[in-house]
Structure formats: C-alpha cells, structure tokens
N, CA, C and O atoms as CSV, one atom per row, in Angstrom:
chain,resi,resn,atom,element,x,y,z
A,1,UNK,N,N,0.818,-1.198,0.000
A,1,UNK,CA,C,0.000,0.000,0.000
A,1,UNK,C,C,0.862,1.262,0.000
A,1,UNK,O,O,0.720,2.157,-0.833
A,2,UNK,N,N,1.752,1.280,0.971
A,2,UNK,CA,C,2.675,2.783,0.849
A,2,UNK,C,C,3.895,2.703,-0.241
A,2,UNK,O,O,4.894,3.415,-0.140
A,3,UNK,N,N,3.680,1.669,-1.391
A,3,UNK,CA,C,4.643,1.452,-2.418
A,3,UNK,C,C,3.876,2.657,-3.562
A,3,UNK,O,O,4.341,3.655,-4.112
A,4,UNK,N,N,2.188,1.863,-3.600
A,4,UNK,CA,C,1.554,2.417,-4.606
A,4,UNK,C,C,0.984,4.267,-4.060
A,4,UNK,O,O,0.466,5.060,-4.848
A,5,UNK,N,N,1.165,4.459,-3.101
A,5,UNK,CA,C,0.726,5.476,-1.844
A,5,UNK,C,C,2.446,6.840,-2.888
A,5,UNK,O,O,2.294,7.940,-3.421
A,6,UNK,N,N,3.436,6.211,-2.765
A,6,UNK,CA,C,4.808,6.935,-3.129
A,6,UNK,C,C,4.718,6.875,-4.693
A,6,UNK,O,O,5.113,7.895,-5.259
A,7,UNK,N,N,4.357,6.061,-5.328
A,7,UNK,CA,C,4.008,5.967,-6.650
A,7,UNK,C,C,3.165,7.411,-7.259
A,7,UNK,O,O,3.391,8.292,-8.089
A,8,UNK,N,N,2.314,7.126,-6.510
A,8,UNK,CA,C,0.754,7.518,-7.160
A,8,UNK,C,C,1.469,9.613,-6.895
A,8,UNK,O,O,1.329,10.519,-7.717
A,9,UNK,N,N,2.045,9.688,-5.736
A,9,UNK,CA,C,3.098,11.017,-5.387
A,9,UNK,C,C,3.911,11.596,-6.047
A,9,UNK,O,O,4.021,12.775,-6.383
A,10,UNK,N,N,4.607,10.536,-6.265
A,10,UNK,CA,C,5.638,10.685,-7.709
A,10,UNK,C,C,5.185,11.450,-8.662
A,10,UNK,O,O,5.388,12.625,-8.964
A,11,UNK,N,N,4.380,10.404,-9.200
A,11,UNK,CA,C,3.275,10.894,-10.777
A,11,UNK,C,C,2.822,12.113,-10.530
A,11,UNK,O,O,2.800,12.891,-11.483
A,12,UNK,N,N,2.476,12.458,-9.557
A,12,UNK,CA,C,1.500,13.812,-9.303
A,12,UNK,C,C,2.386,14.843,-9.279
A,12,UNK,O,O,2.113,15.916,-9.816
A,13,UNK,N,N,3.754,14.578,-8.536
A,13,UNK,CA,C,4.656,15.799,-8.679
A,13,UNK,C,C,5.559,15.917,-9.787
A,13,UNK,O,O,6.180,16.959,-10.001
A,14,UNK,N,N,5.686,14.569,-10.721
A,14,UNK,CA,C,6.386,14.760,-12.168
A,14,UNK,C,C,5.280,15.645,-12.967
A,14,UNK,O,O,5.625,16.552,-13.725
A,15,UNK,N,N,4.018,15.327,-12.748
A,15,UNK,CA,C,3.234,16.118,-13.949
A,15,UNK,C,C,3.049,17.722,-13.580
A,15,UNK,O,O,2.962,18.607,-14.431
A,16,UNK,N,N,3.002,17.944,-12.037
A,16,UNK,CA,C,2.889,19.551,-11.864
A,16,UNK,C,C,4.185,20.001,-12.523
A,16,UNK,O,O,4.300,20.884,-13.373
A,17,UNK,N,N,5.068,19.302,-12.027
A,17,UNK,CA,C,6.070,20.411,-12.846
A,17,UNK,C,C,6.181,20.127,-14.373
A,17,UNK,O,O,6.550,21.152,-14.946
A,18,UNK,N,N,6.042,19.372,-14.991
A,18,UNK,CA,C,5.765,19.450,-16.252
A,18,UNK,C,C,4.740,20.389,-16.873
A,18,UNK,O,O,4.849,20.646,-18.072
A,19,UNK,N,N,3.821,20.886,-16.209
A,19,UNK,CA,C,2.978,21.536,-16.534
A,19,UNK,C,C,3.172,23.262,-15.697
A,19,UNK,O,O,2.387,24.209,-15.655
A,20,UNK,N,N,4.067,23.150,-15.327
A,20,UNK,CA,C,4.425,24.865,-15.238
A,20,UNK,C,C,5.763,24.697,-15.902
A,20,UNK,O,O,6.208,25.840,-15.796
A,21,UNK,N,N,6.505,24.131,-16.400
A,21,UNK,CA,C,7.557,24.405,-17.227
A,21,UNK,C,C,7.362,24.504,-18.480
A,21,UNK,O,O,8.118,24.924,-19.357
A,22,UNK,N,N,5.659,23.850,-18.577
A,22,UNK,CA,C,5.508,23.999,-20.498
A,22,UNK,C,C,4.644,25.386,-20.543
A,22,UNK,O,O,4.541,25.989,-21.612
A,23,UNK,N,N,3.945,25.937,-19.193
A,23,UNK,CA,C,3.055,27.476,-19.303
A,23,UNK,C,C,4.026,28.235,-19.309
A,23,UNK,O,O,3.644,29.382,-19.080
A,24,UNK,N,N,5.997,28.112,-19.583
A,24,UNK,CA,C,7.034,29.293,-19.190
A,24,UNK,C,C,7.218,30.101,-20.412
A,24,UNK,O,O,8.032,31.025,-20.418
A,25,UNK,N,N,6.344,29.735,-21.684
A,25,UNK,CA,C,7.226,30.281,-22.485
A,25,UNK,C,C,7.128,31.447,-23.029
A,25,UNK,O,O,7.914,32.029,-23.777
A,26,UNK,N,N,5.888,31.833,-22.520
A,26,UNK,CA,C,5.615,33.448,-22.439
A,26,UNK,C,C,6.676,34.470,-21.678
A,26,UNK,O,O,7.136,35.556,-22.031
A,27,UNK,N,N,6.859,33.720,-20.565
A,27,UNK,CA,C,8.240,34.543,-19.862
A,27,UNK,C,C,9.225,34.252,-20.820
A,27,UNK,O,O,10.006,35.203,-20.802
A,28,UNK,N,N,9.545,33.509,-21.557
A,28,UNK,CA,C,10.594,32.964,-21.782
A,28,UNK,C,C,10.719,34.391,-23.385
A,28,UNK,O,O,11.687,34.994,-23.847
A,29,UNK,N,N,9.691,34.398,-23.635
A,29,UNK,CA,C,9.086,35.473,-24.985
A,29,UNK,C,C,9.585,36.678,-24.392
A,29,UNK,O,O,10.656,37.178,-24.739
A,30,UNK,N,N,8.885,37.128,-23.563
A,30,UNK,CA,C,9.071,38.238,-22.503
A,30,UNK,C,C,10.566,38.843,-22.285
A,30,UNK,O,O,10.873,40.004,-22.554
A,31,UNK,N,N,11.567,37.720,-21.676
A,31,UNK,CA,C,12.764,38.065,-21.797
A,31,UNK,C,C,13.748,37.830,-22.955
A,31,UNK,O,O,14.959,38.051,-22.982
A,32,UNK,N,N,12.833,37.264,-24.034
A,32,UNK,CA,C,13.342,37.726,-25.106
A,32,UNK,C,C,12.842,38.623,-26.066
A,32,UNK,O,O,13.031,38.245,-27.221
A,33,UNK,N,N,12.272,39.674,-25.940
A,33,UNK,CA,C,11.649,40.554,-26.169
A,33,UNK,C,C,12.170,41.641,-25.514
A,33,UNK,O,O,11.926,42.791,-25.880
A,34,UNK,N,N,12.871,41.372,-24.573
A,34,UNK,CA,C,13.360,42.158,-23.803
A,34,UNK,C,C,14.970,42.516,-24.059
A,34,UNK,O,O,15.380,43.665,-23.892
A,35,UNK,N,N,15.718,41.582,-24.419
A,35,UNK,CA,C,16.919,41.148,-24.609
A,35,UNK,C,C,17.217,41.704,-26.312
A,35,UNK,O,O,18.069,42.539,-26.618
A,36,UNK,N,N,16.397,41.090,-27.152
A,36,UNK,CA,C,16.853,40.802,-28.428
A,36,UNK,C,C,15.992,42.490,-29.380
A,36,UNK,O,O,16.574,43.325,-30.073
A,37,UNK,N,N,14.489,42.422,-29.002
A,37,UNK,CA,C,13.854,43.168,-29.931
A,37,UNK,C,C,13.555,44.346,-29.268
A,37,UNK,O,O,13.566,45.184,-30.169
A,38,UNK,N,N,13.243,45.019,-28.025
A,38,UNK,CA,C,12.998,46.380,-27.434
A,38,UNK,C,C,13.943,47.399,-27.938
A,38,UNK,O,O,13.260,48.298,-28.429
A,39,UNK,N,N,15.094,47.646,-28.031
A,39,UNK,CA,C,16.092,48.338,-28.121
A,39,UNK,C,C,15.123,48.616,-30.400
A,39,UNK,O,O,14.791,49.647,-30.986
A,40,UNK,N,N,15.071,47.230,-30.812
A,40,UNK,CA,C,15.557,47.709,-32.145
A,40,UNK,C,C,13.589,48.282,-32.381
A,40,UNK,O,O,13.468,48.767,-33.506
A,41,UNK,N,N,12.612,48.288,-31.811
A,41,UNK,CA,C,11.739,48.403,-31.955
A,41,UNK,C,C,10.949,49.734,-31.438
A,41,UNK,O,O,9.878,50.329,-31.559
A,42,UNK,N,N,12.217,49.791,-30.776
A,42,UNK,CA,C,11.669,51.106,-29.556
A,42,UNK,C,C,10.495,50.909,-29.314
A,42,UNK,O,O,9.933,51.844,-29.883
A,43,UNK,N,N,9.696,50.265,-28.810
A,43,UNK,CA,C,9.091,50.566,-27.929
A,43,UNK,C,C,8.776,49.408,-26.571
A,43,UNK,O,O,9.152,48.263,-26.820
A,44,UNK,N,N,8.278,49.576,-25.506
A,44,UNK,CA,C,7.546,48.036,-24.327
A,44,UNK,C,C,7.318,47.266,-24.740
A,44,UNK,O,O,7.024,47.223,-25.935
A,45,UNK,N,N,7.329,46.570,-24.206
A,45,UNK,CA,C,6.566,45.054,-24.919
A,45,UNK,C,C,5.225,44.751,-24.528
A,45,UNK,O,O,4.487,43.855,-24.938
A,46,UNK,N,N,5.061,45.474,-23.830
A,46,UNK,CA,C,3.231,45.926,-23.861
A,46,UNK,C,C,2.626,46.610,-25.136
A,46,UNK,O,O,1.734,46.190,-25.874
A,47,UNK,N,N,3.380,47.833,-25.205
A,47,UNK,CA,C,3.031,48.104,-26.668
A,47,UNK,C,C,3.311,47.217,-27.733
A,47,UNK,O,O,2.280,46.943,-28.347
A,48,UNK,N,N,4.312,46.675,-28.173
A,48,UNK,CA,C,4.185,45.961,-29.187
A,48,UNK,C,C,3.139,44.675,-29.247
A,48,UNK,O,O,2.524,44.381,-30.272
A,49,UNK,N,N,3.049,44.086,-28.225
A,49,UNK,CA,C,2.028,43.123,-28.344
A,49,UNK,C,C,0.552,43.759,-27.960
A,49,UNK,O,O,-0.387,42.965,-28.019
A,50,UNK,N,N,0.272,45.081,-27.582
A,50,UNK,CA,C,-0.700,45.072,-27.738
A,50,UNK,C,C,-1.174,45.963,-28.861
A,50,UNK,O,O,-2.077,46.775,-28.660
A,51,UNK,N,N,-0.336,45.780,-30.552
A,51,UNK,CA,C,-0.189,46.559,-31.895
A,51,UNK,C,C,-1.702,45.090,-32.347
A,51,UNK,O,O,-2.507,45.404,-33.225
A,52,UNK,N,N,-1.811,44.067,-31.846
A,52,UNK,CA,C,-2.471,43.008,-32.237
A,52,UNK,C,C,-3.457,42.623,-31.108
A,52,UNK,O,O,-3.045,42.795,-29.961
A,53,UNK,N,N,-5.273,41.899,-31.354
A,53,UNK,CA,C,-5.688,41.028,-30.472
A,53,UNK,C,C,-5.008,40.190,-30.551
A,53,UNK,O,O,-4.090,40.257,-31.369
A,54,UNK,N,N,-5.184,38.944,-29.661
A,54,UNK,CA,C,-4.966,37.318,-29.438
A,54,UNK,C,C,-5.327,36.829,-30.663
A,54,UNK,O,O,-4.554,36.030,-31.191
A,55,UNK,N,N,-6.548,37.199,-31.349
A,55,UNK,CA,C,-6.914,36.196,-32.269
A,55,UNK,C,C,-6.029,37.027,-33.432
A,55,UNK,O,O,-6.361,36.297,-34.366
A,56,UNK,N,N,-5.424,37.708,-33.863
A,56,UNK,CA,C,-4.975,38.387,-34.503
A,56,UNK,C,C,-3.195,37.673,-34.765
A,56,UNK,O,O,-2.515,37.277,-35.711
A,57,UNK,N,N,-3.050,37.846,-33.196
A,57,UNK,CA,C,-1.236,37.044,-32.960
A,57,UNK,C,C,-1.778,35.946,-33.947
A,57,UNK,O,O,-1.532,35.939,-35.153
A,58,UNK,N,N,-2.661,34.879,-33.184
A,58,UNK,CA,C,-2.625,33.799,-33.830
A,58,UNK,C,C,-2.723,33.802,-34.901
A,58,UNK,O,O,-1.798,33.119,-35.342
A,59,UNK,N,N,-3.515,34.298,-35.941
A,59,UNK,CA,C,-3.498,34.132,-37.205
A,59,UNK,C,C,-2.611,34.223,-37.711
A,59,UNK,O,O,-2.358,33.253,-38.426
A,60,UNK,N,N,-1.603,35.332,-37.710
A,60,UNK,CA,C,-0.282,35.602,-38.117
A,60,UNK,C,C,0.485,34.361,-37.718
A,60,UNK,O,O,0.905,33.685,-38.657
A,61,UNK,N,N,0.753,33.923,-36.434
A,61,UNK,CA,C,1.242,32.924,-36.255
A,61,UNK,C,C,0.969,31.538,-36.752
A,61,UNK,O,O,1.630,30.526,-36.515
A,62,UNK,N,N,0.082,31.634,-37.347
A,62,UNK,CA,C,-0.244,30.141,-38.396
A,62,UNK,C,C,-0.484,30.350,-39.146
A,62,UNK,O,O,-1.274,29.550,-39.647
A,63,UNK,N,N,-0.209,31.223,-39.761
A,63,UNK,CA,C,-0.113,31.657,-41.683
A,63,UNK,C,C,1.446,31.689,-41.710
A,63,UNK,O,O,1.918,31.666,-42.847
A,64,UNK,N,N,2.470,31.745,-40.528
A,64,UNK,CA,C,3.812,31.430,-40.950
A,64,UNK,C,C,3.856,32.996,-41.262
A,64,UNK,O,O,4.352,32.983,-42.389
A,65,UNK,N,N,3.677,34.077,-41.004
A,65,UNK,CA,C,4.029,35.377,-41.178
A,65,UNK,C,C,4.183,36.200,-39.882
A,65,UNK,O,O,4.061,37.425,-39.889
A,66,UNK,N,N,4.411,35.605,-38.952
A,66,UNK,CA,C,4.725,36.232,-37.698
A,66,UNK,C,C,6.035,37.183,-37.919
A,66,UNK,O,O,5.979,38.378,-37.632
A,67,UNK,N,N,7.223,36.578,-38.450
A,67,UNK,CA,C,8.359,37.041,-38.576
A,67,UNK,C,C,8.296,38.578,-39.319
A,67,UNK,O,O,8.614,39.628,-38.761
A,68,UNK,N,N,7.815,38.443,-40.684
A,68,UNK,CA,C,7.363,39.519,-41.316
A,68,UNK,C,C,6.614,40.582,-40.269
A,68,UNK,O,O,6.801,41.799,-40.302
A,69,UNK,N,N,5.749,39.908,-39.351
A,69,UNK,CA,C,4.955,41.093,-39.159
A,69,UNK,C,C,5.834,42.055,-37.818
A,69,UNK,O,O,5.487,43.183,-37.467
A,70,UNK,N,N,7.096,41.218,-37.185
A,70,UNK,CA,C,7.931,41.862,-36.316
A,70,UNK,C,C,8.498,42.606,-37.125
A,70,UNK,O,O,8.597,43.768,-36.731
A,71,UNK,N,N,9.122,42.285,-38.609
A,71,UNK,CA,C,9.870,43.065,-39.200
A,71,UNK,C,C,8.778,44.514,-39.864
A,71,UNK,O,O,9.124,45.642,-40.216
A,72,UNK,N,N,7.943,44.123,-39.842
A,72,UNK,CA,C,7.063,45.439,-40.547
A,72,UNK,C,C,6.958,46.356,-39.076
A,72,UNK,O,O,6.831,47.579,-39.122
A,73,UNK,N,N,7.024,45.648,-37.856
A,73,UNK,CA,C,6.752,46.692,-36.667
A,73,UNK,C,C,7.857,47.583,-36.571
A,73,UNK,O,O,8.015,48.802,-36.625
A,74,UNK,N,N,8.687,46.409,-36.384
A,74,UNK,CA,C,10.092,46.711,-36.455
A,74,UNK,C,C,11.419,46.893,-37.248
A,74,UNK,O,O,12.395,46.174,-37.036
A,75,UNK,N,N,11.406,47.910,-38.190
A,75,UNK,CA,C,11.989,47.698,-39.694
A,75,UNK,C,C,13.649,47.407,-39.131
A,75,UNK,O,O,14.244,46.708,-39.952
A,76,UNK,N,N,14.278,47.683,-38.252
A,76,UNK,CA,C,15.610,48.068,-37.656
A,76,UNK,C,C,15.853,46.538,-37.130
A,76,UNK,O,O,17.013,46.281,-36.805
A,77,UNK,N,N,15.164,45.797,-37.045
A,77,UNK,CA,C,15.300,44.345,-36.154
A,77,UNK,C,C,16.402,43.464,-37.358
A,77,UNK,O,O,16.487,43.538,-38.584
A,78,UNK,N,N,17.134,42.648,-36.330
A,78,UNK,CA,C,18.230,41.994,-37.598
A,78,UNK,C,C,17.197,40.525,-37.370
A,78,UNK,O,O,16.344,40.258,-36.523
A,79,UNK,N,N,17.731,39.769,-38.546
A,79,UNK,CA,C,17.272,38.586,-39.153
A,79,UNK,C,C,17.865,37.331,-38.201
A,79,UNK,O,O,17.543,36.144,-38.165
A,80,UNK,N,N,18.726,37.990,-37.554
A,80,UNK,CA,C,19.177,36.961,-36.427
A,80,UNK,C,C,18.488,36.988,-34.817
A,80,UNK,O,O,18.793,36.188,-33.933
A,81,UNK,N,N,17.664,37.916,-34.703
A,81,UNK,CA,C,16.590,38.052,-33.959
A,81,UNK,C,C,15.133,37.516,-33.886
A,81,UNK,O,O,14.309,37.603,-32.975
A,82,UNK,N,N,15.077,37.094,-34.781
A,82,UNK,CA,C,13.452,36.701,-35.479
A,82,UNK,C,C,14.263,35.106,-35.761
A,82,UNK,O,O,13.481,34.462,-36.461
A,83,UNK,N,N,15.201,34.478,-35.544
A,83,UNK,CA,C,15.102,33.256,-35.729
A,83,UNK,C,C,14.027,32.005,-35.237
A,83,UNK,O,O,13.769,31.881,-34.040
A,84,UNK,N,N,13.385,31.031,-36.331
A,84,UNK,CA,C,12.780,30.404,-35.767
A,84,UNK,C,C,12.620,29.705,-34.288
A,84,UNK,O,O,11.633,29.319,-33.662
A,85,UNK,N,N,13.522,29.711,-34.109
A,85,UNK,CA,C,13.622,28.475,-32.769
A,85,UNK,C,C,12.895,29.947,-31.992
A,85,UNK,O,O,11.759,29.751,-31.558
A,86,UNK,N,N,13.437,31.305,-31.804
A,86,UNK,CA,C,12.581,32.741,-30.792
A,86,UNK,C,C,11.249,32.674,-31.687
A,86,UNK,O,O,10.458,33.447,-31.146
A,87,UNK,N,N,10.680,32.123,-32.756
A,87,UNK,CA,C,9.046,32.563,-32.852
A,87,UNK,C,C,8.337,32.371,-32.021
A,87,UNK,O,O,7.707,33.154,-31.311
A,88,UNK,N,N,8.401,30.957,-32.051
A,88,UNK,CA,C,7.103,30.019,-30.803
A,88,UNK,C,C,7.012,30.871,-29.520
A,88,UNK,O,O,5.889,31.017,-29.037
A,89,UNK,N,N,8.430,31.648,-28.710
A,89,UNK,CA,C,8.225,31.978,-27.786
A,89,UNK,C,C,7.683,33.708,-27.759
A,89,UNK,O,O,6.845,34.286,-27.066
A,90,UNK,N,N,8.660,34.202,-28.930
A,90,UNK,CA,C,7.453,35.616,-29.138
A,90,UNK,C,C,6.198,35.132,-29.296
A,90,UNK,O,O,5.488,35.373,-28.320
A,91,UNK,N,N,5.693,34.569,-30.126
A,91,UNK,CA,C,4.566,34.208,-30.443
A,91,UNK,C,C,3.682,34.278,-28.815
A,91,UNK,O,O,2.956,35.209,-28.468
A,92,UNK,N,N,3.892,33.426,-28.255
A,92,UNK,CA,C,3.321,32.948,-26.793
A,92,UNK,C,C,3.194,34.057,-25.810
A,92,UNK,O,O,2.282,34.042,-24.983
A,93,UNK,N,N,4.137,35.093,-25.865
A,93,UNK,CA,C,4.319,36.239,-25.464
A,93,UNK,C,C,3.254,37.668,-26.053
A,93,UNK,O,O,2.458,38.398,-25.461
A,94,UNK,N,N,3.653,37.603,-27.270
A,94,UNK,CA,C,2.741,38.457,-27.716
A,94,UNK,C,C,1.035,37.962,-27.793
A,94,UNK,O,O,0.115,38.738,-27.536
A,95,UNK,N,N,0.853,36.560,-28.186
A,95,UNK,CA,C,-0.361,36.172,-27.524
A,95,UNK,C,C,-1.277,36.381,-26.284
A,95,UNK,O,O,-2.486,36.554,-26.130
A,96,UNK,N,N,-0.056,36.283,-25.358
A,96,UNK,CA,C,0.046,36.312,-23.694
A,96,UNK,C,C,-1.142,37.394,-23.551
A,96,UNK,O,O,-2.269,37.283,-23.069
A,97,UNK,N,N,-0.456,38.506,-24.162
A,97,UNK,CA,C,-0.531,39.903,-23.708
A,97,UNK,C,C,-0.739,40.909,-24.984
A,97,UNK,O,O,-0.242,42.021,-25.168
A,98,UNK,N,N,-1.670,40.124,-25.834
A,98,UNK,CA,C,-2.257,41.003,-26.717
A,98,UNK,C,C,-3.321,41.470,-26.451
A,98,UNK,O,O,-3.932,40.869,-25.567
A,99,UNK,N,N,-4.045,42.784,-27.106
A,99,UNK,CA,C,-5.022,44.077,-26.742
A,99,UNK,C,C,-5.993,43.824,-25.897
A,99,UNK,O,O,-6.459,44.488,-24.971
A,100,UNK,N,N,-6.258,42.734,-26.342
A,100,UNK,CA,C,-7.595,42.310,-25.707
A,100,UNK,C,C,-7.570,41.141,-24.524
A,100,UNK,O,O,-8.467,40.401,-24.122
A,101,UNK,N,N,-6.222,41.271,-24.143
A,101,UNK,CA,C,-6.441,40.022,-22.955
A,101,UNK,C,C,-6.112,40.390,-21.891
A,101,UNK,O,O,-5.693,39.562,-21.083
A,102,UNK,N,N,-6.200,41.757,-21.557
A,102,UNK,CA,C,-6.622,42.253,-20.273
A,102,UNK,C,C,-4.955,42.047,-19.345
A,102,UNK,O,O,-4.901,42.472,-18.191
A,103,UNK,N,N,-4.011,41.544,-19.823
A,103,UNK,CA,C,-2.565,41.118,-18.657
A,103,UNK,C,C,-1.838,42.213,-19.829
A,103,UNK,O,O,-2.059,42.482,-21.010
A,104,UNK,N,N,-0.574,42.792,-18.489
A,104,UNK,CA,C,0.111,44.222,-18.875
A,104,UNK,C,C,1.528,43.224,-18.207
A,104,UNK,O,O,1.673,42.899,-17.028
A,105,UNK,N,N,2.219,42.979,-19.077
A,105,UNK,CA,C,3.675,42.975,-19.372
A,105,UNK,C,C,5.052,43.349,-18.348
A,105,UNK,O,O,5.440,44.515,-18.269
A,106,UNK,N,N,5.504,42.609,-17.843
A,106,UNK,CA,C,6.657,43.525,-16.991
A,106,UNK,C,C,7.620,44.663,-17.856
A,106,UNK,O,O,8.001,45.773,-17.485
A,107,UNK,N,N,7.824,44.055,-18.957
A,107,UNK,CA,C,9.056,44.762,-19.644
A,107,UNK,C,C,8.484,46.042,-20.746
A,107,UNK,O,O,9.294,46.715,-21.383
C-alpha cells in the first residue's frame, strides 16, 4: 500500500512540474523581447504586443508570417533576432498579452 501510496506522489509531482515548465514560455518570450527586440523596436513590450488582439497574434502565427509582421513593426530588427527556434516563444508572449487580454507585461 505505501509502495503504490509513493508511486501515485511521484506521478502527481512529475506532472505539476511538467505543466508549469511547459506554461514558461511566455516569460521565456518576454525576456526575449526584452533582450533581443525592445532596443531595435523602440518601444515596451506591452506596446508591441498590444499593436495586435490574441486572435490576430494567432493568425499571423499560423499563416507562418509572424516574422514579417515583427519586421514590418520593427523595420531596424536583424534577421538573427526573429530566428525560428525565438518565434514560438514571441509568439506565446505576444499572444500572452495582446489588446484584448486584459494582462500588462513587466518589460
């Protein structure tokens, strides 16, 4: 009984943290937004993500034109900033905390 009792514990604390390490990547957007694109965009990252609604990020983000649409915000941004592997997490970020979803940005 206290085999399946430590078991059943286990499981429960492998999946919480699995499941706040996969909700990080908005922070993870955040401080890269912070790091890579503020300076070339001039402006918060409140403002820039809130240039779009949520349903708006997304679309862009699954038409595969997300990148373009940082570079149209941001004409000064280099091409080594907008690399794929940083979309998913701008993406998640600017989703986060686009116009209409009511959450305001640390950076």
């Amino acid at each position: 009984m206290n085999k399946i009792v430590k078991i059943a514990l286990s499981t429960a604390l492998i999946l919480s943290v699995g499941a706040v390490t996969a909700s990080a990547d908005a922070d993870k957007g955040q401080k890269l937004y912070a790091k890579k694109l503020k300076e070339a965009c001039g402006m918060s990252g409140a403002a820039m993500a809130g240039k779009h609604t949520q349903t708006e990020w997304e679309d862009l983000h699954k038409s595969g034109k997300l990148a373009d649409e940082i570079k149209k915000l941001c004409p000064s941004v280099d091409d080594s900033d907008i690399k794929d592997k940083y979309l998913e997490h701008y993406f998640d970020f600017f989703h986060k905390f686009g116009s209409d979803s009511g959450n305001v940005p640390a950076c």
